[in-house]
MARKE-64713 format. One record per residue: x, y, z of N, C-alpha, C in turn. Coordinates in steps of 0.2 Angstrom, whole numbers, plus 5000, padded with zeros to 4 digits. Example, Ala and Ser with C-alpha at 12.3 -4.5 7.8 and 13.67 -1.06 7.14 Angstrom:
506649725039506249785039506649845039;506449895035506849955036506450005039;
***
This chain:
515560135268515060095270515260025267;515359985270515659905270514859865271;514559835266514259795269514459715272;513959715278514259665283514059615285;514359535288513759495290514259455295;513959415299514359365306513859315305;514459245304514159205302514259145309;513659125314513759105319513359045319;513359025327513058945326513058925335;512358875333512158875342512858865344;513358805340513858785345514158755341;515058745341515658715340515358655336;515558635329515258585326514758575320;514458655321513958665315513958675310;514658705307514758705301514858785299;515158825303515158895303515758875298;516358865298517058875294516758855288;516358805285515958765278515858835277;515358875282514758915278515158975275;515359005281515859075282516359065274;516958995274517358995270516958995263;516258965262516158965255515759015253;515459065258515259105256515759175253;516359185258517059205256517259205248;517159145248517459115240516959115237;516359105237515959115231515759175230;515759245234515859315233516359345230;516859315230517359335228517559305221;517259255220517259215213516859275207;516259315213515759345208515759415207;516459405210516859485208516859525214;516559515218516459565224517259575227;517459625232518059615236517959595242;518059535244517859535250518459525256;518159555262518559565269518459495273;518959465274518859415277519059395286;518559405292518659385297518659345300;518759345309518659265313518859305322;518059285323518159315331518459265334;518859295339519259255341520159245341;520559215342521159205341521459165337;521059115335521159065330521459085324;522159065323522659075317522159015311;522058985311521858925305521358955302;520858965305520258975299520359045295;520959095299520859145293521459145287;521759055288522359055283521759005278;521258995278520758945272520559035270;520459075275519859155272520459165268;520959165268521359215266521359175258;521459115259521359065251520759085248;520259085253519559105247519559155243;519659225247519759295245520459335243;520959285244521559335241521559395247;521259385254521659465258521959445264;522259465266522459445272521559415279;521759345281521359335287521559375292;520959415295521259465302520459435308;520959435313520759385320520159475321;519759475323519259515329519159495335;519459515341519359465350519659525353;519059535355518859585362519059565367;519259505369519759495375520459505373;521059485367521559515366521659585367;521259595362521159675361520759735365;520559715368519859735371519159765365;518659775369518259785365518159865361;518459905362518659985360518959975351;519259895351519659885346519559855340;518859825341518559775336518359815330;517959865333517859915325518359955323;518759995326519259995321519859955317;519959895321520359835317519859815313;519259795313518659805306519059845304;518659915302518559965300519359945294;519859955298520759945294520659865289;520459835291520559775287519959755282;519459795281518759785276518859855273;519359895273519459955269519359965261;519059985258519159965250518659905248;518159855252518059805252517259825250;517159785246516259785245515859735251;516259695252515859655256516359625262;515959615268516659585274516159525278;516459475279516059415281516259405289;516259375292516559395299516459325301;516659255301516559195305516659225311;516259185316516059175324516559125325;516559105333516959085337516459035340;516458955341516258925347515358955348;515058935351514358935349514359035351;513459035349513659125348513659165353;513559135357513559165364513959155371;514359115369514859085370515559125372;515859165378516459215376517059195381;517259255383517959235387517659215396;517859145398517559115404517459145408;516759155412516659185417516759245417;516659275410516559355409515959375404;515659315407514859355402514859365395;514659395391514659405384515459405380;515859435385516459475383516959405377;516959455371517459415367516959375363;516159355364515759305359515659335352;515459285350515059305341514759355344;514159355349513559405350513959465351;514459475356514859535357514759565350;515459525347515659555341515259575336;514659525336514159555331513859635332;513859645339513459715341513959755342;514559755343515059815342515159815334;514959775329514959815322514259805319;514059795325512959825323513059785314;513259715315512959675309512759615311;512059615302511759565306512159495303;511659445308511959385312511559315307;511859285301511759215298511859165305;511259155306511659045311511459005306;511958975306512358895304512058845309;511258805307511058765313511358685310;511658635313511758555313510858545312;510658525307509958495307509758425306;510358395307510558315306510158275310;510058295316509658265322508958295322;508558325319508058365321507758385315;506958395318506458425313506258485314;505558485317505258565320505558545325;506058535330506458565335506858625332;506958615326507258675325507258725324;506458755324506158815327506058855331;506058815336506158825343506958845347;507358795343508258815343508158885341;508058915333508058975332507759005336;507158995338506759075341507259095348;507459025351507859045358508359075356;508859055351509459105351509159185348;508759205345508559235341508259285345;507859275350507459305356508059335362;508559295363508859305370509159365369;509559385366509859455367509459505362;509159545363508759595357509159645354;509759655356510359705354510659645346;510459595348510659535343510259525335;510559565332509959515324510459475322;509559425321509659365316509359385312;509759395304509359395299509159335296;509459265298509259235292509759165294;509459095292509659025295509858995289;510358955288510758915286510658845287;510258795286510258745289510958695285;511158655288511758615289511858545290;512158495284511958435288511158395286;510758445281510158405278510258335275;509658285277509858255275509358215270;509058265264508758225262508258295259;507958285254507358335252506958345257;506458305259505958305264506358305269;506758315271507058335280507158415278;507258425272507358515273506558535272;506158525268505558515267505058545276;505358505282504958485288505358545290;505858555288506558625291506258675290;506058675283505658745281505158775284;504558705283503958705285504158745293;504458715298504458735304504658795305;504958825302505458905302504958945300;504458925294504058985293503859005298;503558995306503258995313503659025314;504559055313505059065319505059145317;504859165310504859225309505559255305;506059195306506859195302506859165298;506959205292507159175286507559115283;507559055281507859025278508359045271;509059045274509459085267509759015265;509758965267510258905261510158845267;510058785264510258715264510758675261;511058635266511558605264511658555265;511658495261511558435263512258405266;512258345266512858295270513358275265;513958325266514558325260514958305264;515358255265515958255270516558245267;516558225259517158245257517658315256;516958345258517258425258517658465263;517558415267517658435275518358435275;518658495278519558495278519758435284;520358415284520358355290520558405294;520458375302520858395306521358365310;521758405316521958405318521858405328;522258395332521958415339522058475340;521958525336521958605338521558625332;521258585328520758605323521058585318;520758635312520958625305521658595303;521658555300522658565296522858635292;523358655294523458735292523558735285;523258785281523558805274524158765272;524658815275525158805270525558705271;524958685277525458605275525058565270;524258595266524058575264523958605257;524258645255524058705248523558695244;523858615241523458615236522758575236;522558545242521958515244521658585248;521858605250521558655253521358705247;521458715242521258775234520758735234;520758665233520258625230519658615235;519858595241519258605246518958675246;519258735246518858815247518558805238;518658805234518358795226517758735230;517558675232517158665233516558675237;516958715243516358735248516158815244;516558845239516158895237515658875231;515758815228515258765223514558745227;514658715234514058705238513658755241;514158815242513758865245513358905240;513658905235513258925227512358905224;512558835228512058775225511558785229;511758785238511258785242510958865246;511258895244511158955248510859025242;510459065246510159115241510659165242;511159165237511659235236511559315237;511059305233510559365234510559405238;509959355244509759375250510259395255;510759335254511359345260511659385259;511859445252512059495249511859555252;510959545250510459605253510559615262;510459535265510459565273511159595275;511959555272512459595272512259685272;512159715264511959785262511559815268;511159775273510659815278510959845281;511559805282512059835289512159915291;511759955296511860025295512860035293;512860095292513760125290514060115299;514760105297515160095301515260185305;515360185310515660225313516160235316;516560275319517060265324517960255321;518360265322519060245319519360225314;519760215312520060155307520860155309;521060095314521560075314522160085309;522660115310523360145308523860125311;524160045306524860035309525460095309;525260125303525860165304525760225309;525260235311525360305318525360275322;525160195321525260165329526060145329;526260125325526960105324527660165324;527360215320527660275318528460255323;528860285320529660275322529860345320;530560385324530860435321531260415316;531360435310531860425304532660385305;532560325300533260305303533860315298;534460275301534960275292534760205290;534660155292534460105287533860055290;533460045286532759985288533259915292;533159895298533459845300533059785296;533159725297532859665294532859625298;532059625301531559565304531559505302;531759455302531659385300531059345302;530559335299530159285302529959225301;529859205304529659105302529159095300;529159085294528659035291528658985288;528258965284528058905280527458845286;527558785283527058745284527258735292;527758715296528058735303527958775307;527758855303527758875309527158965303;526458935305526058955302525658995303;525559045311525159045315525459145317;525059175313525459255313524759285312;524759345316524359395314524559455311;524259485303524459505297524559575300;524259615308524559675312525159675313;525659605316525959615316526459625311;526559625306526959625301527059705299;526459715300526059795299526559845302;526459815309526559865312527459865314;527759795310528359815311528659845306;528459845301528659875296528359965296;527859985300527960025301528460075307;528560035310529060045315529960055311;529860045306530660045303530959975301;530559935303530959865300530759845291;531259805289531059775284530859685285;530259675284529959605286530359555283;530659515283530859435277530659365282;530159355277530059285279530559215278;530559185282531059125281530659035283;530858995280530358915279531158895284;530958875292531458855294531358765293;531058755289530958665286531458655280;531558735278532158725269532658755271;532358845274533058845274533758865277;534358865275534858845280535158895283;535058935281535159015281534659075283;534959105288534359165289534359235284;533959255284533859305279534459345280;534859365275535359425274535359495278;535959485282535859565289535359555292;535159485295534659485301534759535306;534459565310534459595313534159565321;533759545318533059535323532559475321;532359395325532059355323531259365327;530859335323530259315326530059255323;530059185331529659125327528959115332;528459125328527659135331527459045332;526959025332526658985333526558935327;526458885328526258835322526258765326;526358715321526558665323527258595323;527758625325528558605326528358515326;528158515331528158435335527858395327;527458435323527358375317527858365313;528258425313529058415306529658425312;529658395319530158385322530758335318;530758275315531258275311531558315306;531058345303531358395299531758465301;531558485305531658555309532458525313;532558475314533058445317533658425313;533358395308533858395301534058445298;534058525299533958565296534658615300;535358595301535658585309536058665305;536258675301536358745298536158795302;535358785299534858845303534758825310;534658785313534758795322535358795324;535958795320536558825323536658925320;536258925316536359025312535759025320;535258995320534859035324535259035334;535558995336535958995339536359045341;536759065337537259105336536959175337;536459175331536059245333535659265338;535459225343535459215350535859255356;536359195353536959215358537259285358;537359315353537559385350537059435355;536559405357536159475360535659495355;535759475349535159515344534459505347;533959525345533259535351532859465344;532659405350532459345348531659355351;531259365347530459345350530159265348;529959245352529759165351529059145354;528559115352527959105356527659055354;527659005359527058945357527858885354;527558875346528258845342528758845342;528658915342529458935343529858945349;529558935355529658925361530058855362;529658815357529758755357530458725352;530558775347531158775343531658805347;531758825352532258865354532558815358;531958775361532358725366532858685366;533058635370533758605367533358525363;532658505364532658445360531858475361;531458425355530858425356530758345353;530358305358530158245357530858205356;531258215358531958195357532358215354;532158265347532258275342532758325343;533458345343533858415344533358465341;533358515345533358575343533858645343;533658695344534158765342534558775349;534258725354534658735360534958805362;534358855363534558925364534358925373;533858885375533658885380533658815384;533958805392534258765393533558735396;533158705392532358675394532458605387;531758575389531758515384530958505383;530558505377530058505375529658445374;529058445373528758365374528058375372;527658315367527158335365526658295373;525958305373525758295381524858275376;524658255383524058215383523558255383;523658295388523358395392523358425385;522858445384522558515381522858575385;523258605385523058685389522958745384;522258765387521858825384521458855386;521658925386521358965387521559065387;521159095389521359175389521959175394;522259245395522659255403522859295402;522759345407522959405409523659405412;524159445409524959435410525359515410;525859485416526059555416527059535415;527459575411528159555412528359585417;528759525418529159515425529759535424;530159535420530759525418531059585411;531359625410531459675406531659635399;531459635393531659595387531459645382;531659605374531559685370530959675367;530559645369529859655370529559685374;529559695380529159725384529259765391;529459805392529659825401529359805404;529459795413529359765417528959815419;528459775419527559805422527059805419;527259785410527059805403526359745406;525659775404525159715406525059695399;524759625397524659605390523959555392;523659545387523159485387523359445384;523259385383523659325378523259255379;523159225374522959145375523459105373;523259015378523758995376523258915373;523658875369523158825364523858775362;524058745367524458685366524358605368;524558555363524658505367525458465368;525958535372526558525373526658535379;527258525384527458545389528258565389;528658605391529158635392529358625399;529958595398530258585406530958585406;531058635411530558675414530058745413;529458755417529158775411529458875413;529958905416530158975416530858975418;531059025415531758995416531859055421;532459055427532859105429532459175429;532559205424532059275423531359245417;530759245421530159225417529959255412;529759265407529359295404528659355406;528259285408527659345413527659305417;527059355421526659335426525959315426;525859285425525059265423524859245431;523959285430523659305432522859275433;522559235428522159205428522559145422;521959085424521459075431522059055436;522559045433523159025442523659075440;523859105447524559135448525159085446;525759105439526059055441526559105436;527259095433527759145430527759085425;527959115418527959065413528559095407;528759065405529259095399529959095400;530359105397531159125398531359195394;531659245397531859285397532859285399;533059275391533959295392534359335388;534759375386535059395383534659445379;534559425373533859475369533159435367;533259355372532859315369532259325375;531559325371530859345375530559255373;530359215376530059155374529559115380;529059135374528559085379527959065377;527459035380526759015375526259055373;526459105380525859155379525959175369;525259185367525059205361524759275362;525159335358524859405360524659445353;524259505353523959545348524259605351;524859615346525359695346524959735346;524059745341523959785341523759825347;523559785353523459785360523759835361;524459835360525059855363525459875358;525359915351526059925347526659945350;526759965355527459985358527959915358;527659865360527959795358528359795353;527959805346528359815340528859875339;528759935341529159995341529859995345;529659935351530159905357530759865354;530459795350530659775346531259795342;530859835338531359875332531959915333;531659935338532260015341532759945343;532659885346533159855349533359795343;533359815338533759785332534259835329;534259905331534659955327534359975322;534760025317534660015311534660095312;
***
């Protein structure tokens, strides 16, 4: 039994990451162990959870994954946990376009039957705010709302009119929070500034939001309506049955990209390649110059290149080791970032010139889910292999598929994306192995070992 809570909000803006992150770190300051989540795909906000509480941030999205899969990846990542927090996605009702609930906070709150904190902006409004609760509150009856957050108070007597008006709604008030804005992390055009470019302000900003969340919220309450949550039912995700591999002579070694450049991994995957027979080694391709000792096999995920494009350019060691390992045929997976590292320049900037394309920061937003099938045989995926995947850039690649594509995307426009060459798999698409562990298991077998 995991006690449980989803912390949600009429809409994008309200102060869900504030509330979620300091409630995180204030439970966990008070000894509890807490599980920390985020419906959705969003890599950022579970690198602040994962600072709050010391465990890995794990992504819950019914669109990646489908929906069969949220309580079990629950279930595996709140394991041992006294308490699990869940941030919501974009307002709570809010899902994957044109598919109805599929993929929202409300989804995900009713496939792990926990109840539902909103996080209301009360900045502009008095008793309207009553009526905003009872409508969210009322529409879906499979939906509890245990209890409201208001956000954004600005003054005694504004939370005072806040209160007064909620006692009508029947929804509890669990905490007020006035107007803090040095606490607020900066951002960026894709959100938050990621962890690891910001360490040590980011320690200090989660220590304050779990200071305000302390001050203003009844820990108690929010403890108790957590504890209501009936017991979980159903599965517990296993990377290693999912990953399982026949016995080898020696663990190959996966090299992965990280540090401040290239920040953007879900903690499954790691999971699941190591139980597939690999040995993980992370690598900072901003320091260093050299790839991990008997590379096998590279994986560079998603983050943000175009911001340490001089740096990642000056670093000509490591984009000529990653070149070379390339060339050799070793199996190269790349997405988003790293799609973007492999090309021959980004922003001007030389790149690892593995793929005969040139990269470019862009004015366009492109974002969204997609439905992707490979087109093209690579050591990720067979041809036919179907995958769900979102993409969250503001770059373009040109051209944007090489010779042999990567996929086929399917929504919302037919069009082929990616390059597929030698053992390199590269493209924007952003995908969840657990969807698919054979990806990992594929992977690995095509490293040797």
């Amino acid at each position: 039994m995991v006690a449980r809570l989803v912390v949600a909000a009429p809409s994008s803006g309200c102060g869900k990451t504030t509330v979620a992150t300091g409630l995180m770190a204030a439970f966990s300051e008070a000894g509890l162990a807490v599980s920390p989540h985020k419906v959705g795909p969003d890599y950022i906000d579970p690198g602040y959870h994962a600072l709050a509480t010391g465990r890995p941030g794990r992504n819950l999205d019914a669109y990646l994954c489908g929906p069969g899969m949220v309580a079990p990846l629950f279930n595996h990542g709140a394991r041992g946990c006294d308490l699990a927090v869940v941030e919501g996605v974009m307002g709570m009702y809010d899902g994957a376009s044109g598919q109805g609930e599929l993929a929202s906070t409300a989804h995900v709150s009713k496939l792990l039957r926990a109840p539902v904190v909103l996080v209301v902006d009360a900045s502009s409004q008095s008793r309207s705010v009553a009526a905003l609760v009872h409508g969210f509150a009322s529409w879906d009856p499979e939906v509890r709302i245990g209890g409201v957050i208001l956000n954004k108070v600005g003054s005694a007597r504004h939370e005072e009119l806040l209160r007064d008006a909620l006692d009508e709604s029947g929804v509890p008030v669990l905490g007020a929070l006035g107007r803090v804005p040095q606490v607020r992390a900066p951002s960026r055009h894709l959100g938050l500034v990621p962890v690891p470019e910001r360490q040590a302000e980011a320690v200090d900003s989660v220590a304050a939001l779990a200071s305000r969340v302390r001050e203003g919220c009844d820990l108690d309450a929010i403890l108790a309506l957590a504890r209501s949550a009936p017991a979980m039912t159903g599965e517990t995700w296993d990377p290693g049955a999912e990953g399982a591999q026949a016995p080898r002579a020696s663990r190959p070694v996966v090299a992965v990209a990280g540090g401040a450049a290239f920040s953007f991994s879900y903690a499954e995957h790691t999971e699941l390649l190591t139980a597939a027979g690999a040995d993980v080694v992370t690598f900072d391709p901003l320091h260093d110059e050299e790839l991990p000792p008997g590379t096998a096999g590279l994986i560079i995920g998603g983050g943000f290149p175009e911001v340490y494009a001089p740096e990642l350019s000056a670093n000509e060691p490591l984009r000529k080791a990653v070149a070379e390992l390339a060339l050799s045929g070793a199996p190269v997976a790349a997405e988003c970032a790293g799609l973007l590292y492999l090309t021959r320049e980004l922003d001007g900037k030389p790149m690892c010139g593995v793929l005969d394309a040139h990269s470019r920061m862009s004015e366009r937003l492109t974002l969204g889910y997609r439905e992707a099938v490979a087109v093209s045989e690579s050591p990720l995926a067979a041809v036919g292999t179907r995958m769900r995947g979102h993409e969250f850039h503001r770059t373009v690649v040109e051209p944007g598929a090489g010779a042999a594509p990567a996929w086929g995307l399917h929504s919302p426009e037919r069009r082929v994306e990616g390059f597929v060459q030698q053992g390199v798999h590269a493209s924007y698409l952003h995908t969840h192995w657990a969807a698919e562990p054979g990806v990992a298991r594929r992977f690995v077998e095509r490293c040797g070992g």
